[in-house]
C-alpha positions in Angstrom: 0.0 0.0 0.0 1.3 3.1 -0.8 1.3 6.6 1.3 -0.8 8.6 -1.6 -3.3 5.6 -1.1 -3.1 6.0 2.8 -3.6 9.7 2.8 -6.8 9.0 0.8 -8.4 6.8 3.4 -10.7 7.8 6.1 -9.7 7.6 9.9 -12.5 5.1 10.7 -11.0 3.7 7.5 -7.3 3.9 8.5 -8.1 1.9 11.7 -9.7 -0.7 10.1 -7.1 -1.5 7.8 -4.4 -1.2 10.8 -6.4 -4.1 12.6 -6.7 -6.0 9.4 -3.2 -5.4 8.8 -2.1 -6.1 12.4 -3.9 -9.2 12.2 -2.3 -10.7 9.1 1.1 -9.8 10.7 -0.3 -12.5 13.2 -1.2 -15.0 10.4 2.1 -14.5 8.7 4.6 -15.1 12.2 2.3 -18.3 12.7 2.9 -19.6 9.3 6.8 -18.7 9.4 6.8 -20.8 12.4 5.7 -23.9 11.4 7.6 -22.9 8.1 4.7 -22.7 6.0 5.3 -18.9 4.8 5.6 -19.1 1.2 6.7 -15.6 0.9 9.0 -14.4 3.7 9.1 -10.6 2.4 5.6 -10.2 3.3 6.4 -9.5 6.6 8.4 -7.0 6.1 5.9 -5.4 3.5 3.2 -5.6 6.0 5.6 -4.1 9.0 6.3 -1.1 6.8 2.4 -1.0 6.1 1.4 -0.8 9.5 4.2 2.2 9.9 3.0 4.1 7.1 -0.6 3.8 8.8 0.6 4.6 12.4 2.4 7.6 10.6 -0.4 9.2 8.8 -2.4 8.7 11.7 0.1 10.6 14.0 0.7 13.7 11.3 -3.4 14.1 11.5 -3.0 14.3 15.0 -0.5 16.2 15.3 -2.5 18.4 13.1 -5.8 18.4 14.9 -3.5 19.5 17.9 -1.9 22.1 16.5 -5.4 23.6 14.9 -6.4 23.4 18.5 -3.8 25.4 19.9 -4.3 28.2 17.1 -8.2 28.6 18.1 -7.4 28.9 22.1 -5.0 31.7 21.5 
């Protein structure tokens, strides 16, 4: 998944796809355990996917904050 496509998502949406994504992290340590992971880069593609969310989340809040602070002053 790509930022652009990140940045396009809703927030309810955003946390969706973090659980989703969160959860298939899950699936794919189970299945390189019993060494049944056909593809081993996908968890690395999936680490950096849940960054990418936890980022964009962040920056919005970060921005919600800082529109906060402007309207108190």
């Amino acid at each position: 998944m790509k930022i652009q496509e990140i940045r396009e998502l809703s927030d309810e949406e955003l946390h969706a796809e973090l659980e989703r994504l969160r959860r298939h992290l899950f699936d794919l340590r189970a299945q390189a355990v019993t060494e049944k992971l056909e593809d081993p880069s996908m968890l690395k593609k999936t680490r950096r996917d849940i960054a990418r969310i936890l980022t964009v989340l962040r920056e919005y809040e970060m921005a919600a904050g800082a529109l906060g602070e402007r309207k108190e002053t």
